[in-house]
N, C-alpha and C positions, 0 to 999 in steps of 0.2 A: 655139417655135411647135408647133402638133400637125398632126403629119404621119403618124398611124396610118392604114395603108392599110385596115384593117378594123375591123371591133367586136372583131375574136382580139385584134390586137395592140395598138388603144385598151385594154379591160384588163388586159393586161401592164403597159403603162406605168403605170396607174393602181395595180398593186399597187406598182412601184417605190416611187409613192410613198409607200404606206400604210407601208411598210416603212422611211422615211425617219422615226426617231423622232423627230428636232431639228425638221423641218419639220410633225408634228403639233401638237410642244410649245408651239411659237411661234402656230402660227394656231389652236390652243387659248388661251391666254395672251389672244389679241388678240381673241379674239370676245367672252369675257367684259369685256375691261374696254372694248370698243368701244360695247359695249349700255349701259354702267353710265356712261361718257361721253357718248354722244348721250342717253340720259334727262336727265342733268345740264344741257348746251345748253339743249334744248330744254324746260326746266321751266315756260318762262314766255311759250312760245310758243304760238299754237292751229294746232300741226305741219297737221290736214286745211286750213284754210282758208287755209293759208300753200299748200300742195302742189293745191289746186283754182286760185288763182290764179295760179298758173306754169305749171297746164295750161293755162286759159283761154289767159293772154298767148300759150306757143308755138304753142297749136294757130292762134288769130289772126293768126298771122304765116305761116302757111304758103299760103293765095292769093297773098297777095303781095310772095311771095319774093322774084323775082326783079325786083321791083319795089323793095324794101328795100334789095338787091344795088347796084343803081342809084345808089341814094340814097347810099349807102354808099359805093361809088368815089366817086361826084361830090366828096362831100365830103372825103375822105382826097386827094383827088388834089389838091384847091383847098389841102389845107395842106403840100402839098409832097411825097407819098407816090403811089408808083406801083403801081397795083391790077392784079393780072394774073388770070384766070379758067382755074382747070384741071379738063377735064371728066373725069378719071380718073389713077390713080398714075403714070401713066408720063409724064403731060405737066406734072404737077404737079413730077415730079423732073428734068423734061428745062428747066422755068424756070428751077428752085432753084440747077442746074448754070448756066445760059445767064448769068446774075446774076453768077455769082462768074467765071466767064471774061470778061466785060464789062467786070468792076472791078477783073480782076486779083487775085481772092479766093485764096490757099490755102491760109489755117490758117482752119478755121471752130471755133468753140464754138455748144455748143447748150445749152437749158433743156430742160428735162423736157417733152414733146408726143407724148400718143396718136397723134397726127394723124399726127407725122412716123414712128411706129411703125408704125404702119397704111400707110402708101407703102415701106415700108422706105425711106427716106430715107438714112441714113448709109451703107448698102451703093451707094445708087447715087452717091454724089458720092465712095467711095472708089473705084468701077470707076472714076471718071473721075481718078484720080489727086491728090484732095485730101483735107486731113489734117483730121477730122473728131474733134472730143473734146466728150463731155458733160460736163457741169459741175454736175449734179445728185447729188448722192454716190451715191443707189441707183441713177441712169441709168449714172452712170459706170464702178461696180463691175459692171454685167452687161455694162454693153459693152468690160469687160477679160475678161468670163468667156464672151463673145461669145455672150449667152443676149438672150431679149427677155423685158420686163418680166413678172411673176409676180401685180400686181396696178396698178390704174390709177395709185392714189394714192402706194403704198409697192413700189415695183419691184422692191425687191431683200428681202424682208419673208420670203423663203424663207432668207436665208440666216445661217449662226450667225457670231458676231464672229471664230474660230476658222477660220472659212473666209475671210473678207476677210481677216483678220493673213497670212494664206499667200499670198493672192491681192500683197497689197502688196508684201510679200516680194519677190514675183515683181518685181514691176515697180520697186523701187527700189534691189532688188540688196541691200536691208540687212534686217537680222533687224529683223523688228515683234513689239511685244509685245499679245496679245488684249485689250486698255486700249480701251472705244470715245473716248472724247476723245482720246485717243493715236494710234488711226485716224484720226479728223475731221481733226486737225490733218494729217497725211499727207499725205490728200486736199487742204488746201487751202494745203500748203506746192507739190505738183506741180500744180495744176490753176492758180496763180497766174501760171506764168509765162504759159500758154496764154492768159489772157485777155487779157496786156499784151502780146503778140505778133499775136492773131488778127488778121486783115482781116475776117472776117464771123461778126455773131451771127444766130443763128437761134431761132427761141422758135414756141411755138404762143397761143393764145388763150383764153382762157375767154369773152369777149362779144366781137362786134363793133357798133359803135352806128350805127346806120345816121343818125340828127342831126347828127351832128359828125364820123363819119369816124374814130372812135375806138377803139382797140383794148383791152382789159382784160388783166391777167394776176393769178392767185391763185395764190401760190408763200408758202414757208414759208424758203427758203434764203440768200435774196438773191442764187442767183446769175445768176437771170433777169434783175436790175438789172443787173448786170456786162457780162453778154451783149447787154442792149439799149441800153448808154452805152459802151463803154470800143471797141469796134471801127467802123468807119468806114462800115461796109454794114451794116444789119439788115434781117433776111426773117423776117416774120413767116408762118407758115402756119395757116390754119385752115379748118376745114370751114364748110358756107354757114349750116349749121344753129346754128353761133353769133351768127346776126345777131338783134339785138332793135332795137327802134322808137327807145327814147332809155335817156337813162340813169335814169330811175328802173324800165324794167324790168329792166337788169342790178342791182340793187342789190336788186331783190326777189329775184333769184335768190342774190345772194352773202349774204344772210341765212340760206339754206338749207343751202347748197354745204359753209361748213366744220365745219359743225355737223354734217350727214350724211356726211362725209366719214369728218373724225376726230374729232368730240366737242368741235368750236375754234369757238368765238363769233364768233372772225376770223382769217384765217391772219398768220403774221407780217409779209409783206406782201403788199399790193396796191397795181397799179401802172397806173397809165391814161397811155395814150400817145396823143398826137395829133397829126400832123405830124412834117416831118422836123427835128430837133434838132438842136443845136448839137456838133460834136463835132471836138476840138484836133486829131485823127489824119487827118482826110478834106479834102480837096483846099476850099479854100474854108470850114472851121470849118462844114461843113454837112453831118450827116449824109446818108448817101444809106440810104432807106427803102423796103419794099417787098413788100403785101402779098399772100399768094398764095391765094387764097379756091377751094376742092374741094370738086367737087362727086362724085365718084367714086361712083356711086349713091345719093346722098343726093335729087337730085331725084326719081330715078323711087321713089323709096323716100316721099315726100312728097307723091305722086300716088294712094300705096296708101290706101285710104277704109282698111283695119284698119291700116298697119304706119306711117303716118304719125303716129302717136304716138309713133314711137320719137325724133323732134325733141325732145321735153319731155325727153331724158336731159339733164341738167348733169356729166355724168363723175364724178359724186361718189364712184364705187364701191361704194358702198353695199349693194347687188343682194349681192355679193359677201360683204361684211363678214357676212353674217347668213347664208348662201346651207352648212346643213349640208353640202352636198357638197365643196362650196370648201373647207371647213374640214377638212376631210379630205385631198385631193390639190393643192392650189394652182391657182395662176393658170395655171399649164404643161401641166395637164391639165385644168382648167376653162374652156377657153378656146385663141383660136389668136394673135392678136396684142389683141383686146380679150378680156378674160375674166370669168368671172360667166355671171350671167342676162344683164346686155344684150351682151355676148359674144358667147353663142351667136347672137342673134341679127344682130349687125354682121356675123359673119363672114360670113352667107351670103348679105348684100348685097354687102357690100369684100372679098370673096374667094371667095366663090362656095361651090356646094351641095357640093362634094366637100369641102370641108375645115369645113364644119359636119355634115354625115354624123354623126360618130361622138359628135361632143361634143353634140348639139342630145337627143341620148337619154339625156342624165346630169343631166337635170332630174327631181329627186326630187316634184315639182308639191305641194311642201307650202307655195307661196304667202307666203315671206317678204320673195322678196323683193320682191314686189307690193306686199305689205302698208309698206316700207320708203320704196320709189323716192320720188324729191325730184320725180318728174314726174309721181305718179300712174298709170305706163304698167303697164299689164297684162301684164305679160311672162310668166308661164307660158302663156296664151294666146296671146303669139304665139311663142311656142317650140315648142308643140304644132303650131299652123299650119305653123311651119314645117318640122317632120315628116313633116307630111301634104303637104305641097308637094314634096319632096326624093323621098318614094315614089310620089307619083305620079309625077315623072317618071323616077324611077329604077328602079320599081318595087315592091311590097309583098312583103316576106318571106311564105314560105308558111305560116310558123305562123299569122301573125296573118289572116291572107287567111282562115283555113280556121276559124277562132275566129270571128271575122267574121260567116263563114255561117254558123257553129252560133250564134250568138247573138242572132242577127236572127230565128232559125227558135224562137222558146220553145217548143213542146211538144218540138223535139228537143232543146233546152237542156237542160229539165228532165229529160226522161228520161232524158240522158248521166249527168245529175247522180243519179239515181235508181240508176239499171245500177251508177253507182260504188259506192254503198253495200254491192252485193254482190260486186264487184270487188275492193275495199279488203281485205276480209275476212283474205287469205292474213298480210297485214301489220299488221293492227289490235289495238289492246293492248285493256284491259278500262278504261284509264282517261282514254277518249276522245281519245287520239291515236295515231298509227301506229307501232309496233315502231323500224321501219325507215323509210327514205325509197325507196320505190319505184326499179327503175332509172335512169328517165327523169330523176332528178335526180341529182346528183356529187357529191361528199365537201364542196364549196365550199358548197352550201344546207345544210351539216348542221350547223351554228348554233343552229337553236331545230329543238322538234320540229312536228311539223306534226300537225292535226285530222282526226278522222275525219268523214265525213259521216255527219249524224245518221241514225240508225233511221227516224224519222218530221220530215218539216217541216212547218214552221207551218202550211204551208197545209192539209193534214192537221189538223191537229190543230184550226184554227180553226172547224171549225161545230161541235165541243162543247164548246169555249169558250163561244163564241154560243146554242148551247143554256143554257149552265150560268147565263149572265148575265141572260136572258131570265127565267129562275125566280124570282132573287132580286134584280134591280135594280128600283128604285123608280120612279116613275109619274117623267115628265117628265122627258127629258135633259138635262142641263147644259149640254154640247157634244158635235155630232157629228162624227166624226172619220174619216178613211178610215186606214188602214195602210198605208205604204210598207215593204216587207220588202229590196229587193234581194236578192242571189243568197245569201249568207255569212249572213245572218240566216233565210231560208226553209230554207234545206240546210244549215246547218253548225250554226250555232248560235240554234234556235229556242226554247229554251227565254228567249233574250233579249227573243224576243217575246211571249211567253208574260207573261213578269216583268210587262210592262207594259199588255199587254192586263189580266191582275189588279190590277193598280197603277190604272188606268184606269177600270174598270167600277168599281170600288168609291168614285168619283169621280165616278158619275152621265154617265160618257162612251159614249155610243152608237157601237161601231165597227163598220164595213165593211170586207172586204178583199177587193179586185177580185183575180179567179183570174186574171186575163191581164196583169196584171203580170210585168215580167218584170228583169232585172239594167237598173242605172241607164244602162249606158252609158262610164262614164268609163273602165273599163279599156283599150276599144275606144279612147277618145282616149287614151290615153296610149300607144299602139300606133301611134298616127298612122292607124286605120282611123276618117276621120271619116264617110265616105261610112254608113257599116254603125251608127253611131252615130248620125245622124240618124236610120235605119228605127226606130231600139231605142226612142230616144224618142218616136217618132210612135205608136210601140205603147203606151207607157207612159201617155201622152196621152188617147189613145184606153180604156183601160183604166178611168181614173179620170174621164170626161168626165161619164159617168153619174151619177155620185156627188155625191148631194145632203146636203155636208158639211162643213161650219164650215172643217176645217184638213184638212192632206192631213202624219199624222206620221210621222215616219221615225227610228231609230232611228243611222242611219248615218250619221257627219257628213260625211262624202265624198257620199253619194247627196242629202244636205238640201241641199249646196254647186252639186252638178251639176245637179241640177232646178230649182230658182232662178234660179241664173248664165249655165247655158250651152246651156238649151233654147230658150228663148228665142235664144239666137245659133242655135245651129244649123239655125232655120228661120226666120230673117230672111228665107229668098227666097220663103216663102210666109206675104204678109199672113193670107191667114186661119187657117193652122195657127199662124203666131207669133202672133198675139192669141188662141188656145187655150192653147198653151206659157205664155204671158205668165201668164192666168187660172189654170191650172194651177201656175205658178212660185211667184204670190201667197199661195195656201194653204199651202204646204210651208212647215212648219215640224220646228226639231230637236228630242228629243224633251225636253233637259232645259230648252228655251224654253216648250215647250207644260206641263210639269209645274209649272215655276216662276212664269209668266208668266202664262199663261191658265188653269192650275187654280187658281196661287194656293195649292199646297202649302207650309206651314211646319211647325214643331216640332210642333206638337199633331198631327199628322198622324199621325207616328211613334212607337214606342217607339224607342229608341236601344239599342245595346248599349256605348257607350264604345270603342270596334276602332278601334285606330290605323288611321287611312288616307290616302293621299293620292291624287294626283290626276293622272294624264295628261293634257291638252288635244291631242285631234288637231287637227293643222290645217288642216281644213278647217270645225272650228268657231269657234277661236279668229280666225282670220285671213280663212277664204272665207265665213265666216256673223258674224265679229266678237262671238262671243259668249265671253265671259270666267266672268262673277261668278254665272250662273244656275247652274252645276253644283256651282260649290262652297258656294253657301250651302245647293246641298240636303242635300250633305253634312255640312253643319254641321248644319242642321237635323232628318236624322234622326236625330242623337245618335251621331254617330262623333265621334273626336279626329284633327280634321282636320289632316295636317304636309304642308306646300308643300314639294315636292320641288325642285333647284334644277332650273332650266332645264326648268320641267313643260311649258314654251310648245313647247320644242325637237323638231322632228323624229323618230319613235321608229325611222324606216328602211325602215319597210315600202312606203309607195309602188306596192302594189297590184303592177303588172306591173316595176316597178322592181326589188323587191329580188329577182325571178328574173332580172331581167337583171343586176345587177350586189351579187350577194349577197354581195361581200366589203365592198362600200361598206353596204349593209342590214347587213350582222354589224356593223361598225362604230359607225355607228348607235344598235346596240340594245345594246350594250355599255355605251355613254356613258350610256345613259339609265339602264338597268337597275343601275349602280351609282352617279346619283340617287336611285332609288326604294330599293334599300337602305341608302343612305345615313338615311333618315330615319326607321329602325327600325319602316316600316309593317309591317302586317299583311295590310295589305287595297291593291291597287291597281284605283283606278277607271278608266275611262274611254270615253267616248259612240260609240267606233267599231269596229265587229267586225273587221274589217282590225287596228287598235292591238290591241287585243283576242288574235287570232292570231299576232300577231307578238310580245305583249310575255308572254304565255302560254307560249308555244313555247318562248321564251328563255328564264325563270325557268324552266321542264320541263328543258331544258339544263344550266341551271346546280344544279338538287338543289336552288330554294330553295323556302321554307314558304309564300314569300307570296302569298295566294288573290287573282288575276286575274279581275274580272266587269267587267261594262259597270254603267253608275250605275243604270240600270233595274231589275236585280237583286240590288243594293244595299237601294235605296228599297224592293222589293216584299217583301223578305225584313224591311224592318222598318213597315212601315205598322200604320197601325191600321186595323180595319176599322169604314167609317161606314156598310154599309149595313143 
């Protein structure tokens, strides 16, 4: 579990682990062949209209919940099973105890169950003096190494065969050899007697069916069967959020579940239980049955209008499998007893705001695993929320309080940003980045080098652009278009905008650029200041309201993501500014959609020069705007020798206010990526976001390499032809 008292000592731990090479290798190993397995599953599946209809069902089911609940005892109790209701962990473990002292329980076996993870369940029936053994090989290896699981699916996925051989060691008194069948067998020559001895199996649930009274279980081991036949008492425990209407909604879900899970069409078994069964050990040849249905804030959690989406989880893990952070530190530090993305945000329902604290801020919001989830649940969204919820009542650090005001305030924005440029100075090289890194940053950000602030910004420079285009464009605009700059493209690198402004006017496109524009806003959310991030956008709103123009483009796939997605959210509580947001969301467009899409640029466009190149996808285009194939076929089409780099989808680290906060996990990151991109003997790396841009620049400056870092815009403009 994560028990870092602070953000100091949450990154300690976190380098422990980066420094754990066996546990990089492995959740290296498993992300790739996870993605190349779940494609495989799901080849012949329509994965969205599979993952909208299991939101629809769970969202459906949550009026009436406790209605279903109902229906559900009724029926489980009529086939012989006794339903008990526990409204938090201590009464859910004060049943699970009261059960086995009624029937005389004291050797239990248990199956693999978040649920009983999430109670700490096995701590409290050993306080009470009984003998508790899992029976799951990765549940049982952590609960001899007396760790809690490291992932939902695969518990013990941190550890090398090399560490169990020692661990077994331990426990059987005889030399083992690092053989995993040689393991397996161990495990199931000790864990055999357990089961023919137990009085009580315990298991969790994947569905409860509220028609028939019916329990489900998705297990790969078999020894949840063992656990729910061979002992005389079975308790099954599950959260309430597992109830479905009948069984063809559980079965739409288990179509998803092993396929999202581990790349499995079907797990090796599944097991529907209904009533109490027959069993040779128990008093009368009649099982005694009994299930314990937790609510431990899942109802008020199911009242929340945003957080009640989090019902559509199927535990699939998934969030995780894909989740670049994860893939770096584990379950142990991506999480406190559930981990991932929906992790963070269980904990600080089922365990409250202190112990998501530190881990709810190691969301890189590069939306994968959104883009993944078997429920469609928006979880950077509500991980951000729930950042903002934690500081408000815990309060807001002074840096970001104070960022805040300056960012809400744009003319003192901009001038900060101005005054910088002659500030920079003492430390500024001649080839547009800094000497040095300022003191204000540590040896730990010196990973890539960082940019100076331009001489002159776009906004500057824009009315002799505007001049220049007025002289020689042609009667009748194509399309009229406004400019969204955000902060990194007006002051850092405006000659991006430049690219495309030329790229543009020679395309018959009439642009405007509102001067009261001002930074999108996201960095502010990723700080958890959402309060100061509504003002940003009501300005930005406001800026461009005027603007009588076809498309509203943006160059930045983060700010195209933010203005679409999340303006609109953030002033839901004022109908008529959110039908402005809304209007203003609809225009935004990203800039290689608007190039591809609505110019309609192809080959004839271009000269080509043949320049190896490939291609970064930030993602916040790829995944928060879902746009893939528009960037690279421009690429192709302005006559580069286009080489897909691997894993171009992947995360590059930067994460905006992220990789100052946790820049060893950013170095990381941009490591992995940056020796994809040299991997593919480019010459040229492209990509649609000044953020990647900065971050993957900085690092290739770092590292001494040749290959020339632009955004696709100056790409394209460097090779166009000109049609006017």
């Amino acid at each position: 579990m994560q028990n870092a008292k602070n953000l100091k000592e949450y990154r300690k731990e976190i380098q422990e682990s980066l420094d754990d090479a066996f546990l990089r290798q492995t959740l290296d190993t498993f992300a790739v062949a996870y993605r190349a397995g779940r494609a495989k599953a799901f080849a012949e599946i329509d994965v969205g209209s599979l993952v909208a209809e299991i939101a629809a069902a769970k969202d459906g089911v949550l009026p009436r919940l406790m209605e279903l609940y109902d229906r559900f005892r009724q029926n489980a109790e009529a086939a012989g099973v006794k339903v008990h209701f526990a409204r938090d962990a201590a009464e859910a473990n004060a049943i699970i105890a009261a059960i086995a002292r009624q029937t005389g329980s004291q050797k239990i076996v248990k199956s693999k169950s978040m649920t009983a993870e999430e109670i700490l369940l096995n701590h409290a029936l050993e306080d009470r003096g009984l003998e508790v053994t899992e029976t799951d090989l990765g549940e049982w290896i952590i609960q001899l190494r007396h760790e809690g699981p490291s992932h939902m699916v695969m518990p013990a996925i941190h550890l090398s065969r090399h560490q169990v051989r020692d661990l077994f060691a331990d426990v059987t008194g005889a030399h083992q050899e690092p053989d995993i069948v040689k393991l397996v067998k161990v495990a199931r020559r000790e864990l055999r007697s357990r089961f023919a001895t137990a009085d009580m199996g315990i298991t969790g649930a994947n569905f409860a069916i509220a028609e028939t009274g019916t329990i489900g279980l998705v297990t790969n081991e078999g020894n949840a069967r063992l656990v729910t036949t061979l002992p005389r008492v079975h308790v099954a425990l599950l959260g309430i959020d597992k109830l479905v209407p009948s069984l063809t909604d559980a079965l739409r879900i288990l179509k998803i579940l092993p396929r999202n899970a581990t790349g499995q069409h079907i797990t090796s078994y599944v097991t529907w239980i209904t009533g109490a069964n027959e069993c040779a050990a128990a008093d009368g040849r009649k099982k005694e049955s009994h299930f314990v249905v937790l609510d431990n804030g899942r109802l008020e959690m199911a009242k929340d209008p945003l957080f009640s989406q989090v019902f559509r989880c199927v535990r699939c893990g998934a969030c995780a499998n894909v989740c670049p952070v994860y893939r770096l530190v584990g379950g142990h530090r991506m999480g406190h007893v559930y981990i991932g993305a929906i992790g963070l945000i269980l904990t600080y329902f089922f365990h409250g705001p202190d112990k998501a604290r530190n881990i709810v801020q190691n969301c890189i919001n590069c939306e994968a695993c959104k883009d993944i989830c078997a429920g469609g649940i928006d979880l950077p969204r509500l991980i951000k929320q729930i950042h903002v919820r934690i500081q408000d009542r815990q309060g807001h650090p002074l840096p970001s309080l104070l960022l805040g005001q300056v960012m809400k305030n744009r003319r003192l924005f901009h001038t900060l940003l101005r005054t910088a440029k002659w500030a920079q100075r003492p430390v500024a090289g001649n080839d547009g980045f800094m000497r040095h890194l300022p003191m204000m940053f540590f040896k730990e950000h010196d990973f890539k080098a960082l940019p100076t602030i331009a001489d002159t910004p776009f906004r500057d420079r824009f009315p002799q652009l505007e001049r220049e285009t007025v002289k020689r464009q042609g009667p009748g605009p194509r399309v009229k278009a406004a400019l969204f700059s955000g902060c990194v493209q007006d002051f850092v690198y405006p000659e991006q905008m430049e690219a495309a402004y030329k790229l543009f006017a020679d395309h018959r496109v009439t642009m405007s650029f509102p001067m009261a524009q001002s930074c999108c806003g996201l960095p502010l959310q990723m700080m958890g200041e959402a309060r100061t991030s509504r003002e940003v956008a009501i300005q930005n709103i406001r800026a461009f309201e005027r603007e009588d123009v076809d498309c509203v483009v943006t160059l930045c796939a983060s700010c195209a993501s933010h203005l679409k997605h999340i303006y609109p959210i953030l002033l839901a509580d004022d109908p008529g500014l959110q039908a402005k947001a809304r209007e203003f969301a609809a225009r935004v467009i990203d800039f290689s959609s608007f190039a591809h899409d609505v110019l309609g640029l192809t080959a004839a466009d271009f000269a080509g020069d043949n320049k190896a190149a490939t291609f970064h996808a930030p993602c916040h285009l790829c995944r928060g705007l879902g746009v893939h194939d528009a960037p690279r076929a421009l690429l192709r089409d302005a006559g580069l020798d286009y080489r897909e780099a691997d894993e171009s989808e992947v995360c590059c680290g930067f994460g905006g206010t992220f990789s100052a906060k946790f820049p060893e996990l950013s170095a990381e990151l941009l490591r992995k990526k940056l020796d994809h991109v040299e991997a593919t003997g480019a010459e040229l790396l492209l990509t649609d976001c000044p953020g990647c841009v900065m971050q993957l620049r900085g690092g290739l400056k770092k590292r001494g390499s040749r290959i020339v870092v632009v955004h696709t815009a100056e790409a394209l403009a460097a090779r166009k032809k000109t049609t006017v």
